[in-house]
C-alpha positions as CSV (number, residue, x, y, z in Angstrom):
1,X,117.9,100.3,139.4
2,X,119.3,96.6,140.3
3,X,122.0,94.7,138.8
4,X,122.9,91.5,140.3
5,X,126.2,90.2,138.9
6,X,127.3,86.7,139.7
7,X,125.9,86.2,142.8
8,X,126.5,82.7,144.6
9,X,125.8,82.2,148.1
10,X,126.4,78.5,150.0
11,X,124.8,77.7,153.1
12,X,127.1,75.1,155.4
13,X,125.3,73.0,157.3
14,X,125.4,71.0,160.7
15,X,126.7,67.3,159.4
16,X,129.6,69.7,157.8
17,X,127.9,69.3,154.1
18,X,126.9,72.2,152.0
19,X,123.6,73.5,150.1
20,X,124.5,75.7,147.4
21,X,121.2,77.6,147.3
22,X,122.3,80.4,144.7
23,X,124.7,80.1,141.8
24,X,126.0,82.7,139.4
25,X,122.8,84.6,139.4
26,X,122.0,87.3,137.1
27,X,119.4,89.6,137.2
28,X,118.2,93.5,136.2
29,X,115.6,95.4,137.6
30,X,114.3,98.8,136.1
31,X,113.3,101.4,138.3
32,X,109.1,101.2,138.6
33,X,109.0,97.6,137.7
34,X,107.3,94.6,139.4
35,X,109.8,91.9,138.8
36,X,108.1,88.4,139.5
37,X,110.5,85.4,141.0
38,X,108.7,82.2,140.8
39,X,109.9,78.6,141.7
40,X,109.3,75.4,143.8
41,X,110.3,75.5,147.6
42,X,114.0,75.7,148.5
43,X,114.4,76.9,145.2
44,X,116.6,79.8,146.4
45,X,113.6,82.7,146.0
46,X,114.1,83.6,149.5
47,X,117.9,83.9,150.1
48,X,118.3,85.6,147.4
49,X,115.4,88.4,148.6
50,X,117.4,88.4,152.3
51,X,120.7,89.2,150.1
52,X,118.8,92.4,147.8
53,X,117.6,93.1,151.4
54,X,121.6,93.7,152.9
55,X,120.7,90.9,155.7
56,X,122.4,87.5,154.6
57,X,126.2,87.4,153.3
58,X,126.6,85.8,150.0
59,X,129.8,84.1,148.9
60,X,130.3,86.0,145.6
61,X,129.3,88.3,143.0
62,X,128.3,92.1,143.1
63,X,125.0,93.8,143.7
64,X,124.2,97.3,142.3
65,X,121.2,99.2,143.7
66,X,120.7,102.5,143.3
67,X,124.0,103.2,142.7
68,X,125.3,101.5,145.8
69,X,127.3,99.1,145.1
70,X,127.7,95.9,147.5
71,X,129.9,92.5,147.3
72,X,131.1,90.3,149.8
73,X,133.9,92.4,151.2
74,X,132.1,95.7,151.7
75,X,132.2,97.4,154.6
76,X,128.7,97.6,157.1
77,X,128.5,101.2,156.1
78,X,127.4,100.0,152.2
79,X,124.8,97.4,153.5
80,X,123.5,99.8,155.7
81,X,123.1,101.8,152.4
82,X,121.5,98.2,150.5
83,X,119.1,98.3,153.9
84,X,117.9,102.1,154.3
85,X,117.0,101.6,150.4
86,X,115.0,98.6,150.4
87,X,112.0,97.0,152.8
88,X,111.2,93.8,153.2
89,X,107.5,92.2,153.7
90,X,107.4,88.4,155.0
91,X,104.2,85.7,154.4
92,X,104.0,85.4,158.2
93,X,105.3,89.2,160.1
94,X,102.8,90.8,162.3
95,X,104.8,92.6,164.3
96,X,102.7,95.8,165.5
97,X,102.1,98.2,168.2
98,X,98.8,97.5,170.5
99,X,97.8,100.9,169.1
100,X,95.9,102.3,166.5
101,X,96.8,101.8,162.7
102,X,97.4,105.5,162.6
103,X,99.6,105.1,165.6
104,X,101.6,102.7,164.2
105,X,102.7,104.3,161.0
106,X,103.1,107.3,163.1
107,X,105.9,105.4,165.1
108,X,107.3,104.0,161.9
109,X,107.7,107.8,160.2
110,X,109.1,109.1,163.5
111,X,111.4,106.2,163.8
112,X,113.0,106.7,160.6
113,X,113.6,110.4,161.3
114,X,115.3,110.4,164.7
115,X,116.3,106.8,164.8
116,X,113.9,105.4,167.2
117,X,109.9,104.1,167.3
118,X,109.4,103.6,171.0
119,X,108.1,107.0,171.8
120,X,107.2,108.4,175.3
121,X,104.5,110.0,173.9
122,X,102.8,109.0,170.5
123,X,100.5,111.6,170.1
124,X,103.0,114.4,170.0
125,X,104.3,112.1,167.0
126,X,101.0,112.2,165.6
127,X,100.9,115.7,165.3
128,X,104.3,116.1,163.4
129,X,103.5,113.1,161.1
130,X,99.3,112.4,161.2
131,X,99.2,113.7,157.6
132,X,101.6,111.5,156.4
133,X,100.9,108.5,158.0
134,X,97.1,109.0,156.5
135,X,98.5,109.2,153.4
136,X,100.2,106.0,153.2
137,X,97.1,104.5,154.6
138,X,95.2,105.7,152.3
139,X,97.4,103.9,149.3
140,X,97.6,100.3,151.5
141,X,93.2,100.5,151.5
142,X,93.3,101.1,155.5
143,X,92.1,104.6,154.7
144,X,88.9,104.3,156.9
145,X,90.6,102.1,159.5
146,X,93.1,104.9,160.8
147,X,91.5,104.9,164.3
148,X,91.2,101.2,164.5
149,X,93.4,99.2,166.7
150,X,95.7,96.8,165.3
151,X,94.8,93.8,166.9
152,X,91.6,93.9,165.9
153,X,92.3,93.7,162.4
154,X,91.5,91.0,160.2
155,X,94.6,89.0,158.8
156,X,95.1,91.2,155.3
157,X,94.6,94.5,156.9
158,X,97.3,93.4,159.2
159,X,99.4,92.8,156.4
160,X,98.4,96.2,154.5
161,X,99.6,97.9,158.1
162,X,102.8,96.2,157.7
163,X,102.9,97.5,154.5
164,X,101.9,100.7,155.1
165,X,105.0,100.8,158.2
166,X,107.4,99.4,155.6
167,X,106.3,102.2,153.4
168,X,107.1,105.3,156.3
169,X,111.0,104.2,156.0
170,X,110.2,105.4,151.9
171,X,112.5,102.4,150.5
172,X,113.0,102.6,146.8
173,X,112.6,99.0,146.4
174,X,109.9,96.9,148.2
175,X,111.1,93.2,148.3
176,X,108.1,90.8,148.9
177,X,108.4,87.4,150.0
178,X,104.7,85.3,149.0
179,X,102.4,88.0,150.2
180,X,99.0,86.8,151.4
181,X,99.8,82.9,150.4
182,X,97.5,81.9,153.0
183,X,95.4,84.1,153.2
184,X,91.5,83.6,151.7
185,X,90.8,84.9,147.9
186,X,89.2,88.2,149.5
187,X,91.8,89.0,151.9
188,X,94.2,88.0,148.9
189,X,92.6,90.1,146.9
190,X,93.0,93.3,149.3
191,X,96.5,92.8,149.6
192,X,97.5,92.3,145.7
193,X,95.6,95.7,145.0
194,X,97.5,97.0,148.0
195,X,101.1,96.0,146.2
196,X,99.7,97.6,142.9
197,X,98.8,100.6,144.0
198,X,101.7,101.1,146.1
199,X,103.9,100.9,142.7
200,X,101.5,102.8,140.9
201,X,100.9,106.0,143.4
202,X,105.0,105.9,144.7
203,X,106.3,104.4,142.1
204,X,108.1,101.8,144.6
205,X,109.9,99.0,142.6
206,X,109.1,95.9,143.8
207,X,110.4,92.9,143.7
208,X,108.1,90.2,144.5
209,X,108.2,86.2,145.5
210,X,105.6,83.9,144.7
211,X,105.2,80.0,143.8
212,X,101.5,80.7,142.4
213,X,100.7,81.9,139.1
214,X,97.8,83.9,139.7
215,X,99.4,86.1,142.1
216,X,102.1,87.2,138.8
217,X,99.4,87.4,136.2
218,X,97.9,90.2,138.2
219,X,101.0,91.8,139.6
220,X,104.1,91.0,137.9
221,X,105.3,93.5,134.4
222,X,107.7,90.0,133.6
223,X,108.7,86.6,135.7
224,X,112.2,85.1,136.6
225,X,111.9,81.2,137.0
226,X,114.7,80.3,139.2
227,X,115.2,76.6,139.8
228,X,117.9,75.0,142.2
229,X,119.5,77.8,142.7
230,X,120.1,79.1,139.1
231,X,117.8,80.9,136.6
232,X,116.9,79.4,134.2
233,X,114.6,81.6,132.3
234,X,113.0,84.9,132.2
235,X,110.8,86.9,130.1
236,X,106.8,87.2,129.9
237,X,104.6,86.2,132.6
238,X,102.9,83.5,130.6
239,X,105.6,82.1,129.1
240,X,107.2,82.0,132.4
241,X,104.5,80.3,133.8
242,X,104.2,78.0,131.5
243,X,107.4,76.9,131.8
244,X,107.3,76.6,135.5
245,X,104.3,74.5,135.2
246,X,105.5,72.0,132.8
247,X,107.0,69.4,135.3
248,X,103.4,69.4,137.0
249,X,101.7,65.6,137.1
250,X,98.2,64.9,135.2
251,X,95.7,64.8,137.6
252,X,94.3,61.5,139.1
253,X,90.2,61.8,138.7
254,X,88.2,61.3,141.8
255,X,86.4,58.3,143.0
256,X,82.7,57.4,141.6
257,X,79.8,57.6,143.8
258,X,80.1,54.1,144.7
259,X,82.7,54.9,146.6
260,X,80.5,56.9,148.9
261,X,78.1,55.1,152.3
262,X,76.1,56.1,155.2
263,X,76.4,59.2,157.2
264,X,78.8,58.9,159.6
265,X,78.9,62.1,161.2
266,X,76.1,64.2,162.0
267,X,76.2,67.9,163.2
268,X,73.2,69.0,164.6
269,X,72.0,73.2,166.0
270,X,75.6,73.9,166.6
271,X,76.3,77.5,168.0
272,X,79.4,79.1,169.2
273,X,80.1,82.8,170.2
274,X,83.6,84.5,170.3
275,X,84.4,87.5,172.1
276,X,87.3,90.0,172.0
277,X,88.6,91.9,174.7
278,X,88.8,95.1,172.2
279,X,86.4,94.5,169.9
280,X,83.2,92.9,171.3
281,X,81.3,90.2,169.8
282,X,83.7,89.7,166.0
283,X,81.9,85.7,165.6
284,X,78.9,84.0,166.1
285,X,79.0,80.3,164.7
286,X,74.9,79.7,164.6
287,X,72.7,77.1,163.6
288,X,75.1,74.9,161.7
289,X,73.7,71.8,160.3
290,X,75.0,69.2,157.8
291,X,75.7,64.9,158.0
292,X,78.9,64.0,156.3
293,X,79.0,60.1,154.9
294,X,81.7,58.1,154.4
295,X,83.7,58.1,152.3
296,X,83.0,61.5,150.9
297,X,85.6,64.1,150.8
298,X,84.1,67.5,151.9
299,X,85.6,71.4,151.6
300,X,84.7,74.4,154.0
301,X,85.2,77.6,151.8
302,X,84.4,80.5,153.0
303,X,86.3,84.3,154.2
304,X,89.2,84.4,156.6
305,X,87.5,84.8,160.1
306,X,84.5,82.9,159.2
307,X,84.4,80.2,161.7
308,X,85.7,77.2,159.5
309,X,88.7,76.4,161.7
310,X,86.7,76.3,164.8
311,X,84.0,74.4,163.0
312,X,86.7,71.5,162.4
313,X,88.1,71.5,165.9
314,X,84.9,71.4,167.2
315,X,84.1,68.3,165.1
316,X,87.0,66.4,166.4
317,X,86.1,67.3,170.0
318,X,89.2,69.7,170.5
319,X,86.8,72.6,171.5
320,X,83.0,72.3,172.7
321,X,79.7,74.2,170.8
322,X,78.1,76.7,173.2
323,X,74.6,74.7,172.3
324,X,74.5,71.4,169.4
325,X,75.6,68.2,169.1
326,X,78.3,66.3,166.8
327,X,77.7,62.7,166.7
328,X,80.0,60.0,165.1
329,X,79.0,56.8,164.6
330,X,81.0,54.1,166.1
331,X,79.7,50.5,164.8
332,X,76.1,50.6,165.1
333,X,76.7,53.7,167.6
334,X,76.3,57.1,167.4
335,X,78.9,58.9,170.1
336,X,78.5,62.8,170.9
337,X,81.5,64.1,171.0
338,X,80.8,66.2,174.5
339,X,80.7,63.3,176.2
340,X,83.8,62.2,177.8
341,X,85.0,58.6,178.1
342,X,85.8,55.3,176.6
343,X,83.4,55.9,173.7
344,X,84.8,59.0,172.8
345,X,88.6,57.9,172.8
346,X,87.6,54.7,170.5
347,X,85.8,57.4,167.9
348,X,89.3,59.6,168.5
349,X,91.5,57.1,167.7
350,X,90.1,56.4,164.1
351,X,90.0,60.6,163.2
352,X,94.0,61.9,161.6
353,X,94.0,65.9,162.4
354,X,96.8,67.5,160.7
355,X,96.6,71.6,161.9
356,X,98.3,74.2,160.2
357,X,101.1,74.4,162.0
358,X,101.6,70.5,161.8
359,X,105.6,69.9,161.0
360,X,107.9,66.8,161.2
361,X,110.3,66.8,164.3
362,X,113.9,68.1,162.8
363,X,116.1,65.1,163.5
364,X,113.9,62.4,164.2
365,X,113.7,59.7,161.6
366,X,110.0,59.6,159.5
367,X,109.9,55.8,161.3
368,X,110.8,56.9,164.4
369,X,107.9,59.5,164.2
370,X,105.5,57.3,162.5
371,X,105.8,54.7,165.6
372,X,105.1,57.4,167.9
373,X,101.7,58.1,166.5
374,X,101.2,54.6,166.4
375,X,101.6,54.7,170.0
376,X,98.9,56.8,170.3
377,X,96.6,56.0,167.1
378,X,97.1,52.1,167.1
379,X,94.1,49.8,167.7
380,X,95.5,48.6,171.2
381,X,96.4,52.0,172.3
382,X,93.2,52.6,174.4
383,X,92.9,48.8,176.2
384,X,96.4,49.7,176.9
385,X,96.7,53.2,178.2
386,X,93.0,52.4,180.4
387,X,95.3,50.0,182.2
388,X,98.3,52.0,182.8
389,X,95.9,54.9,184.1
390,X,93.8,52.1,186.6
391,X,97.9,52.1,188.1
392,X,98.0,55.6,188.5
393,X,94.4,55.9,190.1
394,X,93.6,58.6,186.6
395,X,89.9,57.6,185.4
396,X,88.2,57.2,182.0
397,X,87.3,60.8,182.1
398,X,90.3,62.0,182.8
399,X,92.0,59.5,180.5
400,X,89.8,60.7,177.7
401,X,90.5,64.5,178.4
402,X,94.5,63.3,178.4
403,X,94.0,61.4,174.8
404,X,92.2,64.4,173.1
405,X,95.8,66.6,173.8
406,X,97.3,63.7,171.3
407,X,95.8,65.6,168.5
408,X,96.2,69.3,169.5
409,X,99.6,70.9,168.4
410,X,102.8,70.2,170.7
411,X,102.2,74.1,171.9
412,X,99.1,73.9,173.0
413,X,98.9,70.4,174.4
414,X,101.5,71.7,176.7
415,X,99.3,75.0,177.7
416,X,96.5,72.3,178.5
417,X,98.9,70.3,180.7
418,X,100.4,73.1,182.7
419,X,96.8,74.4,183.7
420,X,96.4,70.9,184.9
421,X,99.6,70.8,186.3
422,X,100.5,67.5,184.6
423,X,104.1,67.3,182.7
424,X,104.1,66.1,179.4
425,X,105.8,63.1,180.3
426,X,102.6,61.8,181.2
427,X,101.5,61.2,177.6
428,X,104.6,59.1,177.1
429,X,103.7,57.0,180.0
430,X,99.9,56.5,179.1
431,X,100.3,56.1,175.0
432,X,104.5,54.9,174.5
433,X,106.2,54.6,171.2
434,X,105.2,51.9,169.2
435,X,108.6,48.7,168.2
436,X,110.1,50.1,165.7
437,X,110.3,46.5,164.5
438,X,106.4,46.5,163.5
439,X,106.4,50.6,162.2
440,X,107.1,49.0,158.5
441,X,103.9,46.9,158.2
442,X,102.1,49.4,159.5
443,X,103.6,52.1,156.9
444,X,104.1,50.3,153.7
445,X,100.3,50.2,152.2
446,X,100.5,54.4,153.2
447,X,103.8,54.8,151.4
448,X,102.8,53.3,148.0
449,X,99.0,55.2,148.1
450,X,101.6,57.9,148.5
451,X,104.0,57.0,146.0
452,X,106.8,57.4,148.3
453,X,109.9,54.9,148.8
454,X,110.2,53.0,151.7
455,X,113.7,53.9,152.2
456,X,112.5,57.5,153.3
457,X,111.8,55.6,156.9
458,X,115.2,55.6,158.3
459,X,116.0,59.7,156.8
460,X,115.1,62.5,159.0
461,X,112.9,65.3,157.5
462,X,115.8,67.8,156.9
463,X,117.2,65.2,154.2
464,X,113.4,65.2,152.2
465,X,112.2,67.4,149.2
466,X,109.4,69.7,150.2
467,X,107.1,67.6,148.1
468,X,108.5,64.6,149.9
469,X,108.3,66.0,153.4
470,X,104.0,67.0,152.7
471,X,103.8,63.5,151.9
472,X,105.6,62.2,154.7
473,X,103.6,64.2,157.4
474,X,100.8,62.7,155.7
475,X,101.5,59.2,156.2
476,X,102.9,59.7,159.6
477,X,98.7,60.9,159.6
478,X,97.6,58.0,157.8
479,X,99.6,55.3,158.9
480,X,96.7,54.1,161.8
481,X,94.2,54.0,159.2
482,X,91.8,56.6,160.5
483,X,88.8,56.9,159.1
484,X,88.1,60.1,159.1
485,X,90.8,62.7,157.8
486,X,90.5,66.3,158.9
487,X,92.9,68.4,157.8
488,X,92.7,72.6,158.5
489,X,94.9,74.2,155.9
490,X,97.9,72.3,156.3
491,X,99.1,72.9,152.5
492,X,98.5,76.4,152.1
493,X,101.9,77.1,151.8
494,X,102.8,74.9,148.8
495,X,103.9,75.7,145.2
496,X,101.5,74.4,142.6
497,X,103.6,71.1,141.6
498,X,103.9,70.1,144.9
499,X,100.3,70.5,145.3
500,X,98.8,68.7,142.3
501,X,101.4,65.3,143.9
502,X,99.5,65.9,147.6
503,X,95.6,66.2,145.5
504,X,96.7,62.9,144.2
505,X,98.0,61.4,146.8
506,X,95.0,62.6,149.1
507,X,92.6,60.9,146.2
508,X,94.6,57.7,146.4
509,X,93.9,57.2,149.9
510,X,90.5,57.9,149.8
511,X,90.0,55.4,147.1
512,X,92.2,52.7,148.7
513,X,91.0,53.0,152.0
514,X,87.8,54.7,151.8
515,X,89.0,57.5,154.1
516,X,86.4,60.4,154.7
517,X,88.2,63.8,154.2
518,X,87.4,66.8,155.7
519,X,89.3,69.8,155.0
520,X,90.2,73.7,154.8
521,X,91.5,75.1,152.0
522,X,91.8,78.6,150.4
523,X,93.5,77.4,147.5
524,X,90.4,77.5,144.7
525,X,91.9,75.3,142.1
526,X,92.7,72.4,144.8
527,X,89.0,72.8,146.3
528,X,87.7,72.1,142.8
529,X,90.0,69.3,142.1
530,X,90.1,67.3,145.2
531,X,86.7,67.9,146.2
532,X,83.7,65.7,146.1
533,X,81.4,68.5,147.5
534,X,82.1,71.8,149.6
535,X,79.9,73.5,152.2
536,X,80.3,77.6,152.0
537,X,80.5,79.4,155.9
538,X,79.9,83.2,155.9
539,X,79.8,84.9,159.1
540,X,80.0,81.7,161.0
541,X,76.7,80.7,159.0
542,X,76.5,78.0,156.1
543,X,74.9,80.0,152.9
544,X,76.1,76.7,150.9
545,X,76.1,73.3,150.3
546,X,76.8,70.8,147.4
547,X,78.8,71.1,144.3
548,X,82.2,72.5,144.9
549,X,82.4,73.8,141.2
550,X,79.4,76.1,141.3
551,X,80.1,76.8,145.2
552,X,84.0,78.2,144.4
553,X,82.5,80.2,141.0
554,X,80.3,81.8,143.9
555,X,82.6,82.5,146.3
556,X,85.1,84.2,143.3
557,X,82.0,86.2,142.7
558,X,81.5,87.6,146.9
559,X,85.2,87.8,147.4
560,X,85.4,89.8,144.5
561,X,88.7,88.1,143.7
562,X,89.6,89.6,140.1
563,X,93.2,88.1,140.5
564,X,91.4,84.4,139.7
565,X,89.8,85.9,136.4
566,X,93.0,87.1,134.9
């Protein structure tokens, strides 16, 4: 079905070096198969996918698929051949129609028949190709969502729509690139039966990408471990795995219960309703309750959609409750967090927020990143930036509203400033980068709790490992010394080595520094390890708190996640 013969493919890159990210690769597929890759980050899983797919040029080597054969010097006609054959399904695609799911597998069909998806008039479509398009939903799970628009759709039915559309151009090979990686177990769950049935009922082969384990015990027939480029070994999923997993640390244990205080935050009656403008009423955060002390490092588990993101930027005063309080106590003060002034900019500057969109700047250097959050993080900042805002007539209020954009995502502190009609200059003026001269005191006690070399200060984030560059957003985090660490899913993405070095590094800080952790995870395994006690959120309800062991068994159990049992 597909041979890959000697296939090496370079990338050259801006400074005029190279990155050879495949070399002489080999590989066979069988028709009906589920062919697992598996392999850290930048390990070359991807590129070669985008090759199989007919959309990235490789150097050299031969690729048979089909019986369409494909090397560097064919024409477009045979990689249009490679591309009418195969689909392609990325972690993060939604691209859909505003219209029904029905709708849009109707476009999809009538797209691959006469060339074009952007119909006039969709209904007409739906006549010549409503059976079909059922059909296919019907295999993805979305059966009894047909009339149901698209936008409306949780995260994993969106991705079983893609699916489904991917489906309508009836590849022979489905290429999958970490499907549902960061989704929750019950979304994840959804999807992975979605892939096997789809091989099962159409007989599609697929292959599939994936750094976690779990995900090719329950999908994958056998497993190819490619590393730096190359493979280095294929056969059984176990053994495969087993393999892959060797280079994996020990795990550091957690601190005792010395190590945790006093409450220092205390969340009291909070309620918070979200509407949609198709939809209605889809959350209803109500009656949430619970103290956090210090020191303790806390988990919210819980489905996709069930208010835990929300709950965490409420607790760090990015968005406000309907009704409730959130109090942080600030020496022998407790601040709410509604209120805005000096009080709450002093409890703002000792709370890290890494979101999960949170990335390193391309071509700065890590110290030249670092001393711009100390700019805004260090224990100055505020006596400073009050006086620079008495200059420009701004008040505490306002200087308070201004701070809180320091810990929102570059996108959407820039939304905020636009509807105030501010630039974002303004920031620069009210919190400036801190001397470079000073960044290294600051950032060596970070570095060694995070086992990384000081050197890594002058590189810039395109010259780190992935492992490296996790770390390294971390300290740029952790370098203030905040108190209080909230982070909302920022490792989701990360292969299972990578993410044993961050669970150690994360329980390295706590113990140095006594750092209170508060994060969002759907990654089980990592709740259970890194976790000092979890707090389950349903429906924008809590229906758990206390020992992350017996709380994760339980939320297996509701999300009916069978992939984890395997």
């Amino acid at each position: 079905m597909i041979k890959v013969e000697n296939l090496s493919k370079t990338y050259k890159i801006e400074n005029g070096g190279e990155i050879k990210a495949l070399n002489d690769i080999n590989l066979n597929v069988e028709e009906g198969e589920i062919v697992g890759i598996i392999g850290m980050s930048g390990s070359g899983k991807t590129s070669l996918l985008r090759i199989l797919r007919g959309v990235e040029p490789f150097d050299s080597g031969k690729i048979t698929l089909d019986g369409t054969e494909v090397s560097p010097n064919s024409s477009p006609y045979y990689f249009a051949k490679l591309k009418k054959a195969t689909a392609i399904h990325l972690q993060r695609s939604f691209g859909l129609w505003g219209e029904t799911a029905l709708q849009n597998v109707v476009r999809k069909l009538a797209g691959a028949k006469y060339g074009d998806e952007s119909l006039q008039d969709v209904d007409d479509a739906v006549v010549e190709f409503g059976d079909q398009a059922k059909e296919i939903l019907e295999i993805v799970g979305l059966g009894h969502k047909i009339n149901h628009f698209a936008p409306v759709l949780s995260g994993g039915e969106k991705q079983r729509l893609i699916m489904a559309r991917q489906l309508a151009k009836k590849p022979k090979v489905l290429l999958l690139d970490e499907p549902a990686t960061m989704s929750c177990p019950r979304t994840k769950q959804e999807i992975l039966d979605a892939i096997k049935n789809i091989n099962k009922e159409l007989g599609v082969t697929i292959v599939l990408v994936s750094h976690l384990p779990e995900v090719h015990r329950y999908l994958s027939d056998r497993l190819v471990l490619i590393e730096n480029g190359e493979i280095i070994d294929e056969g059984s999923t176990e053994k495969i795995i087993t393999k892959f997993m060797e280079p994996m640390e020990p795990a550091e244990p957690l601190a005792g219960p010395e190590n945790i205080g006093d409450s220092i935050i205390k969340v009291n009656d909070l309620n918070k309703r979200f509407f949609l403008l198709k939809g209605g009423n889809t959350l209803q955060i109500k009656d949430i309750k619970f103290n956090i002390k210090k020191g303790e490092i806390v988990s919210l588990i819980g489905p996709s959609g069930a208010g835990k993101t929300v709950l965490l930027r409420m607790l760090a005063g990015l968005d406000a409750p309907d009704s409730g309080s959130i109090l942080f106590k600030l020496n022998d003060n407790w601040v709410d967090m509604q209120d805005l002034g000096l009080e709450r900019m002093n409890v703002r500057r000792k709370l890290g927020f890494m979101h999960q969109e949170f990335a390193l700047t391309h071509y700065a250097t890590i110290k030249d990143q670092i001393a711009s959050r100390l700019g805004v993080k260090d224990e100055h900042v505020i006596s400073k930036a009050r006086k620079t805002a008495e200059e420009l007539g701004i008040s505490d209020k306002i200087l308070d509203v201004l701070y809180q954009l320091t810990d929102l995502p570059e996108h959407e502190a820039k939304a905020r400033l636009e509807k105030i009609e501010l630039k974002p200059d303004i920031l620069d003026l009210l919190f400036p980068k801190f001397p470079d001269t000073e960044v290294r005191k600051y950032a060596e006690p970070i570095f060694e709790a995070l086992d990384l070399p000081l050197d890594i200060l002058d590189r810039c984030s395109y010259e780190l490992s992935g492992g490296q560059k996790v770390r390294a957003t971390l300290a740029l985090v952790l370098t203030s010394k905040p108190e209080v660490l909230i982070l909302d899913e920022p490792f989701g993405d990360l292969d299972p080595i990578t993410l044993r070095i961050v669970s150690n590094s994360l329980k390295r800080i706590n113990k140095k520094f006594n750092t209170t952790i508060l994060m969002v995870s759907h990654h089980v395994d990592f709740i259970r390890e890194v976790t000092t006690r979890a707090i389950m959120i349903e429906n924008g309800i809590i229906v758990g708190d206390g020992d992350p062991q017996k709380l994760c068994d339980e939320f297996i159990k509701t999300c009916k996640a069978d992939y984890l049992a395997e």
